[in-house]
Every structure is written in structure tokens, then in C-alpha cells.
KOLSE-273433 format. One record per residue: residue in one letter; x, y negated, z of N, C-alpha, C in turn. Coordinates in pm, whole numbers, plus 50000, padded with zeros to 5 digits. Layout:
BEGIN
aXYZXYZXYZ;...
This chain:
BEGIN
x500855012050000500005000050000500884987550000;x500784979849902501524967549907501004956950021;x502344947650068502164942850163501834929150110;x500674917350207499544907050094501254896650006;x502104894450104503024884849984503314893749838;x503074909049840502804911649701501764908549627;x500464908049715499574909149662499154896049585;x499464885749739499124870549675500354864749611;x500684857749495501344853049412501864836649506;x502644840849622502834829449681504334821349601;x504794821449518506074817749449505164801849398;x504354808049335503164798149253502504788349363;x502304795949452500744792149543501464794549685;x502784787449717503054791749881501744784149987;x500264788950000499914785950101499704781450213;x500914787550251500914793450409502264783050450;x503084775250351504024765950333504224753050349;x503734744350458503664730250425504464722750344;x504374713950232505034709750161504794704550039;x505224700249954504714692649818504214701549735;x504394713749734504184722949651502644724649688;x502254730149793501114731549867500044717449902;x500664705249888500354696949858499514689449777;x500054697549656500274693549491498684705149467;x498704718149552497724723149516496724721649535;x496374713749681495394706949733494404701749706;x495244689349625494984680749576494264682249435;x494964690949361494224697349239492564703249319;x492954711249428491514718649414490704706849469;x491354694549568490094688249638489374681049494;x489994673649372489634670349331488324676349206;x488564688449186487604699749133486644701849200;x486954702749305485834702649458484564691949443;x485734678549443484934667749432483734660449287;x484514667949187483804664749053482854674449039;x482584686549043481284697349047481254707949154;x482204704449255481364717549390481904733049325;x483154733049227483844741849188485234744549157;x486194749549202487764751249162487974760449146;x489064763449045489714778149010491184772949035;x491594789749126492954788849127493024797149034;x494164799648948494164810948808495394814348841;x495524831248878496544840948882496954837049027;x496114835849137496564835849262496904846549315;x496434861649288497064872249294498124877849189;x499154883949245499924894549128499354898049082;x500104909548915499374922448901499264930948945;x500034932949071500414942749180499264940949245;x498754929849268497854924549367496404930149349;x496274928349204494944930549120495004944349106;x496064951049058495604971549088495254978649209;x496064971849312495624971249467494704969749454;x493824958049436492514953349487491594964349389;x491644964949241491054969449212490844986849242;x492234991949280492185008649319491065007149446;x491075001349517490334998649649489135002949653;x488414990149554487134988849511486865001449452;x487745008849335486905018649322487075031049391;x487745026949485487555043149647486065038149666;x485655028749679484875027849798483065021649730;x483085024349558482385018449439481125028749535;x481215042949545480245046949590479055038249720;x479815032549804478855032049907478275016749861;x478525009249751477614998449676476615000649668;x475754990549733474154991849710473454986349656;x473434996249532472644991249392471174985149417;x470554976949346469344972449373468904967849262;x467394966849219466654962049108465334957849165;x465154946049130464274941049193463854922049121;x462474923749126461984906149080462304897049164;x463074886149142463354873849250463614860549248;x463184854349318463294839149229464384830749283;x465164818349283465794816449322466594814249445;x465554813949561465624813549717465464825449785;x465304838549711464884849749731463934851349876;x463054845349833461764841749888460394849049830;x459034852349886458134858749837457114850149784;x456684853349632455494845449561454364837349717;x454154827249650453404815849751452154812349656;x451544817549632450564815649552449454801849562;x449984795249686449424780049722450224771949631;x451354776449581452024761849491451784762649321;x451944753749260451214750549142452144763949052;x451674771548931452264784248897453574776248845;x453924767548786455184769648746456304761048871;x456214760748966456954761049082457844763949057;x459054764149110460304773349062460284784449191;x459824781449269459424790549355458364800749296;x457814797049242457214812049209457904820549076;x458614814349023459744819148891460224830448926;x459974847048897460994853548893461384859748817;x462674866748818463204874948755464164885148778;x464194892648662464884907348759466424906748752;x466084910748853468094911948953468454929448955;x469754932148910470254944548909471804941748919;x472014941749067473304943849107473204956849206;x475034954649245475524960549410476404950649411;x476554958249581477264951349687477824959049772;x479164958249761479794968149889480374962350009;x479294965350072479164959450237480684959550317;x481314949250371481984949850474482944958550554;x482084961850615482524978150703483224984750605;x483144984450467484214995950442485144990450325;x485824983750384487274972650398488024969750563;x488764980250561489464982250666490574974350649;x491184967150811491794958950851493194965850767;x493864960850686495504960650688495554966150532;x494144970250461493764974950314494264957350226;x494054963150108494284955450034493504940250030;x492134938850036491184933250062491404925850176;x491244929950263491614920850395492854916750422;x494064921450317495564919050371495324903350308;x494594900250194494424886650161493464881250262;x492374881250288491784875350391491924870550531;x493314882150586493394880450707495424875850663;x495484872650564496734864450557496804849150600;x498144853150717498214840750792497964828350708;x497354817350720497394805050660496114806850524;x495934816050514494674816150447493534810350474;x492874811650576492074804250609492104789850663;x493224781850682493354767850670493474764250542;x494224773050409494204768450337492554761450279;x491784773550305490954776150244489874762250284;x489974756350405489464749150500490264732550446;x491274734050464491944718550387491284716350248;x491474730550167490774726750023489484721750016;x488524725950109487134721450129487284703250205;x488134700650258487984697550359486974691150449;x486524703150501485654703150622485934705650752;x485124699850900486134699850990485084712451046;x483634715451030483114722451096483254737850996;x483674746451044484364760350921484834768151001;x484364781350971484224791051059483864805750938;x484304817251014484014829650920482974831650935;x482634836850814481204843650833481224856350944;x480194854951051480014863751154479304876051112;x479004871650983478584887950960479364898550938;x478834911951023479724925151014479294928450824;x478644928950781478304934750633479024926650522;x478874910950575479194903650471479924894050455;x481324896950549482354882550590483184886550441;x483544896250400484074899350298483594915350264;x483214907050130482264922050052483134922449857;x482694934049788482844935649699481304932949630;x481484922049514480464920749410480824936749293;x479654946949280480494952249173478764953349077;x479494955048937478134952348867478364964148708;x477844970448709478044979748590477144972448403;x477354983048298476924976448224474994973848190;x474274957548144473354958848221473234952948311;x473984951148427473694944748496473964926048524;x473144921948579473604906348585473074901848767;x472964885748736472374879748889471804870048815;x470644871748831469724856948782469804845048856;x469564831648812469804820648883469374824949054;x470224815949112469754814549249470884808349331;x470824800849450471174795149579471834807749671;x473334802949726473934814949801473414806149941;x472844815450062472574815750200473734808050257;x475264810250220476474804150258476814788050220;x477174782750287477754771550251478814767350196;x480084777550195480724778650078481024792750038;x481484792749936481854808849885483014807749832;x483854822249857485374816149814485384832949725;x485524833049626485904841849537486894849849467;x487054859349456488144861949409487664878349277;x487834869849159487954879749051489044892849041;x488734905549039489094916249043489314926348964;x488354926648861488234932848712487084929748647;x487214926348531485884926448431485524928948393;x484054931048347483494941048228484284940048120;x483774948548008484464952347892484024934147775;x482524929647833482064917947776481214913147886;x480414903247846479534897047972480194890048053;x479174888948159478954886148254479934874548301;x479424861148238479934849648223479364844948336;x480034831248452479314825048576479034814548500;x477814812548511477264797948486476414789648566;x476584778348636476134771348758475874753948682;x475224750948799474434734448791475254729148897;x476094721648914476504716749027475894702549071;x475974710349236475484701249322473874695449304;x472974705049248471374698549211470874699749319;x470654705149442470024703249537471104695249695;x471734687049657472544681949764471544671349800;x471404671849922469984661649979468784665750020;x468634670549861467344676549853466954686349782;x465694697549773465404708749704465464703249535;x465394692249507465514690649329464884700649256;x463234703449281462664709149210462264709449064;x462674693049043462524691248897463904696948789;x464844697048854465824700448807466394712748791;x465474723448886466014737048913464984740248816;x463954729448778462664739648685463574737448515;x464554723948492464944724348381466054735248394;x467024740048470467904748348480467384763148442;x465964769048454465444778148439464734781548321;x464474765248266463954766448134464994769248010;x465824762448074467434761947976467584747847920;x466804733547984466834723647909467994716047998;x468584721748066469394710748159470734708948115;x471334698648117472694690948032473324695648163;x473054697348298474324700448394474474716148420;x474414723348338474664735548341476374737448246;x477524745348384478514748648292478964759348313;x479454768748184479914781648194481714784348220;x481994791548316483194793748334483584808648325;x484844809748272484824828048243486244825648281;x486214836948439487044838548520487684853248493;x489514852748501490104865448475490724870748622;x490604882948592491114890348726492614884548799;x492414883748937492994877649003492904856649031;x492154855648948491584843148962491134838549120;x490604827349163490604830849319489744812349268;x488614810849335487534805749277486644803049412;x486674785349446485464776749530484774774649499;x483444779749577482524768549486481464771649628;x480214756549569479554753949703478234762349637;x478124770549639476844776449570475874775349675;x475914769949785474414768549872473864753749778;x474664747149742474054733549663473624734549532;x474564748949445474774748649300474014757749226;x473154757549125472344768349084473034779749026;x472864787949022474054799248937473874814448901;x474034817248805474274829148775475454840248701;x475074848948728476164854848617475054864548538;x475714861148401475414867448245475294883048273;x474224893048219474284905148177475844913648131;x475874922248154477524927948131477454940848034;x478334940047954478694948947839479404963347814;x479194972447843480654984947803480884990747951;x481404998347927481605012248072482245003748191;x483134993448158484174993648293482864982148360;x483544985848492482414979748614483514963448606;x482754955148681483074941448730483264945348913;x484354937148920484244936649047484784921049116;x484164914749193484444902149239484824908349381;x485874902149480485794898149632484834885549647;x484284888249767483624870649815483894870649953;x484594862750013485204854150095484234841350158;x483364846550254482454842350295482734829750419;x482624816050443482314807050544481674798450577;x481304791650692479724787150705480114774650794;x479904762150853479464750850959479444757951022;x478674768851096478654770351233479074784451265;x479904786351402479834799151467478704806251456;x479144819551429478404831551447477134835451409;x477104828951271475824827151213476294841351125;x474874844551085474964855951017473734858950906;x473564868250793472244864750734470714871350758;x470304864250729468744870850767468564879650762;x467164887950803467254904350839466434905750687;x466004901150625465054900650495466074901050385;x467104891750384468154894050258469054901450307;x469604899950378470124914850449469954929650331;x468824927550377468154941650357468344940550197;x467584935850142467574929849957469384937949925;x470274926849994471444931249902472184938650014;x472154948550113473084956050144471774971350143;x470704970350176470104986650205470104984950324;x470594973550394470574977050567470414970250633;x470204968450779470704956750865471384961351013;x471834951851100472504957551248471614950051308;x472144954651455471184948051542471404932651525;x472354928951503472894915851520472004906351448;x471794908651339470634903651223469684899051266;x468904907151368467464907251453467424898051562;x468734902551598469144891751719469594878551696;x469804872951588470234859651553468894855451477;x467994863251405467384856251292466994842651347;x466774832151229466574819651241467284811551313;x468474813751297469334802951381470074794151271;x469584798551156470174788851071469944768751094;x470884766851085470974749751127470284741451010;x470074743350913469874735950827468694736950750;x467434731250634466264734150649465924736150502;x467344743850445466784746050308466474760350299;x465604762050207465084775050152465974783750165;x466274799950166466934805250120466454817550033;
């Protein structure tokens, strides 16, 4: 098992380094940050890094929990009190997995980046936010996105307040990310999530991310999806989950949607979310 300075491409990207170099990177991502609520680092892992990550994912491709199912963007249930073309009542079908947490063991490939010293300040200066914290969830502080051919994610709002990404392997075609940045900052922007769905909206942009790529973005603000996927080989994303507040974790309702499960913990926190947007 390679150890994470193989994995992460720190020559390029010393992190964990105070200095102009790290500086210099900052500054690139705050400003990407600042123009659409999105940055790509490109080739932040080796190729060493990326066969690691990817051998990983497919030990562990089995315990992904596939799902198909109608959903609209807040993954919320039809409200039949609001006028029909709502964007709330908009759905459409979702066919992913998700490989839950728990099986990404401490000192594996996966977590040797996550739990690499200075990672998470980095990750925290690039945002810079002062309230930032891991996601407290056991299922979903760091999970594998994996998606076969066929499959996609229809528009929708992430529960998280930021999401930190990291590309792993790609389909053979497909499955392009395409997001609205920043349409609901303030407010739900219902007029705007209804042009994003129609396909008439000028702030929609497509980005096509290569393995080992390593990718911010505020998707609790940004509309987004990823494209249908092409040919035998699976996709696999890391997501690198953090939130404003301690020990928040996700609802026992989406929970369930994208893992098959929940813990007690779920039950025991529901609704402690701080903030009063949809999810």
C-alpha cells in the first residue's frame, strides 16, 4: 500500500508546506471559489495515487448501494398543494451507488488522503471559512460515488455545505458534471432552478474532470448534475464531505435514499440542521 506523499502529488501541490508555493495555490483556488462556487485542482494525485485509489474502490464496488428511483431536486416528496410546474414537484429518475463510509478503513488508500496531515486546513483556507468541521457522519464523511453504464444524477442540491471531490476513474464516455452556480445563495431561486430544468438557463457550465483531479465546489448553493455514462468501465468519484457545524449528520430519509441504511445516530440528531433550506 503506498504511503499518501505517494499518493498525493505534493512536488506540485506541497499542502501541508507553508510558503509561496502553497500560497500561489490558494489563491488560484480562492479565486475560482469566488467567481462560480467551483475549483479544480488537476493531477493532485499521482498515478500511483489513482491505481491505489482506484484498486480500492473496486475491492469494495460490491457493498455500493445501487438505487433507482423518481426525485426532484431537494429530494423531497410530491406536495401536491404547489402549482404543477413547481420545481418541487419536477421529477426525475436517479440511478446511482454509493459506497458508504465504514468500508474505507483508517490507513487505506482513501483515507491516507483524507486523514493527511494539513489536508484539512488546506481544504478550509481554500474555502475560507472560519466555521468547518468534518462531516460527523459514520456513512458519509468520505464515501465512493460509483456509477456504471446508464447511469447518471439528475439535477439537484447537496445536504452539505461544501463538497470536496476527488475524481478516480471514468466511464468509457459520459457522465459530464454540469452545475448553475450559486442560484440559490439567499434564497430558494425558484425561477431559476425552473429555467435550469427546462434547459433555458445561460448559467449552466459543463466541466469534464480526469482521474485524480481533486475538485470544490459549494453544491448546497449550485444546481448540478452529472450526464448518463457510456461503456463497461464504472466511474468512480471520492467525496470529501464538510459542514458549519459540529456533528451534524444527514437525515434519516436521505440517508436511507442513498446508502440502504441508517445508524442510530441519524434518529438521534434528525433536524438539527441550522439552516432553512430544503433538502
Amino acid at each position: 500500500m503506498p504511503d499518501a506523499d505517494k499518493i498525493i502529488d505534493l512536488k506540485a501541490y506541497p499542502i501541508h508546506t507553508p510558503g509561496p508555493a502553497r500560497d500561489a495555490i490558494l489563491a488560484r483556488v480562492r479565486a475560482d471559489l469566488a467567481d462560480d462556487g467551483c475549483a479544480v485542482i488537476k493531477g493532485f494525485l499521482t498515478q500511483e495515487g489513482v491505481a491505489a485509489l482506484t484498486a480500492e474502490a473496486d475491492s469494495v464496488a460490491a457493498q455500493g448501494h445501487r438505487s433507482f428511483s423518481r426525485t426532484n431536486a431537494y429530494f423531497t416528496q410530491d406536495d401536491p398543494d404547489l402549482p404543477a410546474n413547481d420545481p418541487r414537484r419536477r421529477f426525475y429518475d436517479r440511478s446511482n451507488a454509493f459506497i458508504p463510509a465504514d468500508n474505507f478503513a483508517p490507513g487505506a488508500p482513501l483515507r491516507s488522503v483524507y486523514d493527511f496531515p494539513g489536508f484539512d486546513d488546506f481544504i478550509r483556507e481554500c474555502l475560507q471559512e472560519t466555521a468547518f468541521f468534518r462531516y460527523a457522519d459514520p456513512l458519509a464523511d468520505v464515501i465512493v460515488n460509483m456509477a456504471e453504464e446508464g447511469n447518471g444524477f439528475p439535477w439537484h442540491f447537496d445536504t452539505n455545505n461544501f463538497t470536496v471531490t476527488l475524481a478516480i476513474q471514468n466511464a468509457e464516455s459520459g457522465g459530464a458534471f454540469e452545475y448553475a452556480p450559486g442560484i440559490r445563495e439567499g434564497d430558494e431561486n425558484f425561477d431559476e432552478v425552473s429555467r435550469v430544468l427546462d434547459g433555458t438557463s445561460e448559467r449552466v457550465k459543463v466541466l469534464e474532470l480526469e482521474p485524480g483531479d481533486l475538485q470544490l465546489f459549494r453544491g448546497r448553493y449550485s444546481l448540478h448534475r452529472v450526464a448518463p455514462l457510456r461503456g463497461k468501465r464504472r466511474r468512480y468519484v471520492a467525496i470529501f464531505s464538510y459542514v458549519q457545524e459540529p456533528g451534524m449528520v444527514g437525515a434519516p430519509e436521505r440517508t436511507m435514499q442513498l446508502y440502504g441504511r441508517t445508524l442510530p445516530i441519524h434518529h438521534q440528531r434528525a433536524g438539527q440542521r441550522g439552516d432553512a433550506y430544503i433538502d
